[in-house]
N, C-alpha and C positions, 0 to 999 in steps of 0.2 A: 504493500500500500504506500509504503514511504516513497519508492520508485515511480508510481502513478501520481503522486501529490508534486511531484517533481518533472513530471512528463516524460519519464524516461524511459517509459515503454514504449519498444516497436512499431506503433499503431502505424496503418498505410499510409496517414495525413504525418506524422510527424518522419517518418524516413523519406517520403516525397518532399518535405522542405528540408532535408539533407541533401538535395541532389540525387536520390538514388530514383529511378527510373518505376514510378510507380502514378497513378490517376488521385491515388489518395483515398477512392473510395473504399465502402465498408465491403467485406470479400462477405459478410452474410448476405446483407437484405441489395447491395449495390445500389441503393439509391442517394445515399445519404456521405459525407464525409468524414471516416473513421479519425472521428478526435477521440480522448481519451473517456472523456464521459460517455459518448456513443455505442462507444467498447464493450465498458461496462452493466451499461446500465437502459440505454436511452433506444437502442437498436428497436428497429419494431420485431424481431425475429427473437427479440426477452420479453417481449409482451407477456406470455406463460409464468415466465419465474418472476415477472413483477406483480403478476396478479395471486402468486402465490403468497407470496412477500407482503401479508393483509399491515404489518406494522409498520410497513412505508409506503400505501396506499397514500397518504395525504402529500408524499415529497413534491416539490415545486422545483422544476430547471428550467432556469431560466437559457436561453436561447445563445448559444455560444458559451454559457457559463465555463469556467476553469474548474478541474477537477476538484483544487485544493478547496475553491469555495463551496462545491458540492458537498462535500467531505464536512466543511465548515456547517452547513443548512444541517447533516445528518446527525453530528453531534448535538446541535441544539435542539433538534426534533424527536429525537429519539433516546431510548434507555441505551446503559451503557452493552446492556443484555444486547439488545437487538443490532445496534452500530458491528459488535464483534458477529455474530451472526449476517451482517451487512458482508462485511468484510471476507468471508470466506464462502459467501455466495459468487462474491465478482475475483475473487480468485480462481474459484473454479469455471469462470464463463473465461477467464482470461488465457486458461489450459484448455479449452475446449475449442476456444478460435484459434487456438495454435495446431489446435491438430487437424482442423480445415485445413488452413495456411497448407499445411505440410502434409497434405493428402492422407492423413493417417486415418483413425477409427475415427466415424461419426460421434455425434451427441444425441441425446433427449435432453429435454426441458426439465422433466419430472428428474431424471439421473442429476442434475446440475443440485437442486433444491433438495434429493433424497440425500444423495453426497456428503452435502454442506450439515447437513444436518448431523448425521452421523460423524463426520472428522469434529464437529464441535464439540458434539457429545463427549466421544474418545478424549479430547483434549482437556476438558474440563477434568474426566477423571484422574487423567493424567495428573492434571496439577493437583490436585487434592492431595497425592503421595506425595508432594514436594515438598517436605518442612523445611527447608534453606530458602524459599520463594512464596511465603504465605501471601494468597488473595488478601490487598487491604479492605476493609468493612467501613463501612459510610462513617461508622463513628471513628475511626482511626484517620479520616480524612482530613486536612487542615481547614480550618475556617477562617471568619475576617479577624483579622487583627486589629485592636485599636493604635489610634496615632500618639503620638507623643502629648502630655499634656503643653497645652496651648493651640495645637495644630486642628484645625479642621481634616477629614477624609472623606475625599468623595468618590463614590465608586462607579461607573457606566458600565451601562451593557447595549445591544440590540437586537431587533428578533425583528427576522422578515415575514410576509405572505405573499408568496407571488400570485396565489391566487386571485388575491385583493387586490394585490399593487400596490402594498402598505407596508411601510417601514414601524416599528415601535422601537423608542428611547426610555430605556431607564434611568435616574440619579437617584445615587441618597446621601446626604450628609451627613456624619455622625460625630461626635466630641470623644474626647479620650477614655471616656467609661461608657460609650453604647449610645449616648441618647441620640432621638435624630433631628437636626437643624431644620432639614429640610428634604423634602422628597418629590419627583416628580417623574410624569411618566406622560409622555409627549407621542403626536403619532405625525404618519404626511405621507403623504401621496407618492411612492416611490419605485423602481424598482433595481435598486443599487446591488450591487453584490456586498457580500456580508463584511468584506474589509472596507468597503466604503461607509458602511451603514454603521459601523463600529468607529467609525474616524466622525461620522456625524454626532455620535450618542458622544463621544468627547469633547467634542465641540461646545455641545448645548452644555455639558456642564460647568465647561470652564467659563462659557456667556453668564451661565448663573450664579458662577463665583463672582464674577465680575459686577454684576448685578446688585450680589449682596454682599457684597464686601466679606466673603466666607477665607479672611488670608488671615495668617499663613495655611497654606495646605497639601494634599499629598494626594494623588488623585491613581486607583487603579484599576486596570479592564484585564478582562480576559482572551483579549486578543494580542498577541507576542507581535502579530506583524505590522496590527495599527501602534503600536507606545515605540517596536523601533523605530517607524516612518517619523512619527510625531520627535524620538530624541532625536535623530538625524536631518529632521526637517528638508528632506529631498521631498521637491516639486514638483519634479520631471512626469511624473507620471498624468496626461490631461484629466482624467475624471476622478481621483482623488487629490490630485494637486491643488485646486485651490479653497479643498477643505482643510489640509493643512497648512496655507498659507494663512488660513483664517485662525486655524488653531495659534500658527505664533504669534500674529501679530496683537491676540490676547493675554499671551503667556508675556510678553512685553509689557503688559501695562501692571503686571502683578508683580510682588520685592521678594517674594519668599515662597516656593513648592519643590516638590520633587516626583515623578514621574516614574510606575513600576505595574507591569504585568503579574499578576497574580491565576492562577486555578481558578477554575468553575468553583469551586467547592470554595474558595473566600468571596466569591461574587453574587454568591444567588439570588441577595437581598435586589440587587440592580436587574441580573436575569428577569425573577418574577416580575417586576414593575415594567420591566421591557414588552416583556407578554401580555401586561394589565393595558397596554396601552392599544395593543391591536384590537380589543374589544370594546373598547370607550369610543365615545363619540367625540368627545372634546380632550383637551388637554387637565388633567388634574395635578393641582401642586398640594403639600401637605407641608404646614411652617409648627417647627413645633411640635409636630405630634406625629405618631408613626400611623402609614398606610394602613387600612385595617387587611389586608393581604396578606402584609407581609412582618404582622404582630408577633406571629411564633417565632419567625424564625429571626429577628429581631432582638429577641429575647434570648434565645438561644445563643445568636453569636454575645450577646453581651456578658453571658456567665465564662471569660476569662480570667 
């Protein structure tokens, strides 16, 4: 998976933009341009194993989408159960057009999904006998940390629908022992890919730092690729560039913060409120008092 996040599979589209003598199309259904997500997942000749696949029934791809970002939609959509179960479905679709390619033994659909089923199985029990590699348990997991006393933290997240066409932002601002400043869960008409829409949800918080005079502070996401763009502040790229040009020219007007990617698992309070935003109709802010959403888990993070 690390190699497809990376594009660094074979596919017909990516060795025909190496020079090597190929149309680029898909060798299953040939209609279509074997990019990486088509590969996997998107072909209409996986139609069968997508309609087996009932817990990614709602996925949303968007049109050229980049593997990584597909990848990125499935993590936020789905349990960590299913994502690994994702994952060794389109491994096995990925051995199975290899043995087209290479004139070898056909496939079935139903063999692709019985397959995946069974190696997961296997695998799991596998790991069970492995006491030097114990499965971590949700409570073993890190949670948010609080700031330094004096310091504000604000966390973002975001959550797409492309069915909607609807981006949702989350923020929450908390003090050095839990409480929360401020919370907000914002929505808009969009349909960015999910490291744009992560570079928007930091955006909107640092406007609200700004807004409220929430300094000093510490601000973290759960996106690695939006906080290095954001520390390295490269522009180059046209459809994220000039949300990060927006991002610094805020981060300018402020004397004191520091900038750090964190786990899902210290972000969730901003996750939830991300998601709260796809179902609202208007924008909601909370001053002072915590979401009623995201009460427990609020509470939760604050017993360190």
């Amino acid at each position: 998976m690390w190699r497809a996040c990376q594009h660094w599979l074979p596919t017909l589209l990516y060795i025909a933009k190496r020079g090597v003598a190929s149309d680029g199309h898909c060798p299953r259904c040939h209609n279509h341009q074997e990019s990486m997500v088509h590969a996997l997942w998107e072909c209409k000749r996986l139609a069968n194993v997508r309609n087996m696949c009932l817990f990614a029934k709602d996925l949303q791809v968007a049109e050229g989408m980049h593997f990584l970002d597909f990848m990125m939609v499935c993590s936020k959509s789905l349990s960590l159960f299913d994502v690994e179960f994702l994952c060794v479905i389109m491994w096995r679709i990925w051995f199975c057009r290899n043995q087209l390619i290479h004139n070898l033994d056909g496939w079935e659909v139903a063999d692709v999904f019985q397959w995946s089923i069974s190696f997961l199985d296997k695998w799991r029990v596998a790991c069970k006998g492995i006491s030097a590699v114990p499965i971590r348990s949700a409570a073993m997991a890190p949670k948010w940390r609080p700031p330094l006393p004096g310091f504000w933290k604000f966390n973002s997240d975001a959550a797409s629908c492309y069915k909607d066409r609807m981006i949702g932002l989350g923020v929450i601002y908390r003090d050095s022992v839990g409480r929360v400043k401020l919370a907000a869960a914002h929505n808009m008409v969009a349909t960015f890919s999910p490291l744009v829409a992560e570079a928007l949800a930091i955006r909107f918080g640092i406007q609200l730092t700004c807004d409220n005079g929430l300094v000093p502070f510490h601000f973290e996401s759960d996106s690695l690729q939006a906080v290095e763009l954001v520390c390295k502040g490269n522009f180059e790229d046209t459809v994220i560039g000039p949300v990060l040009a927006k991002i610094s020219n805020l981060l300018k007007e402020l004397p004191n913060y520091s900038i750090s990617y964190v786990p899902r698992t210290e972000n969730v309070v901003a996750h939830v409120l991300a998601k709260k935003a796809l179902v609202v109709e208007s924008d909601y802010r909370w001053f002072d008092c915590c979401p009623p959403c995201v009460v427990r888990t609020v509470q939760s993070d604050a017993s360190f």
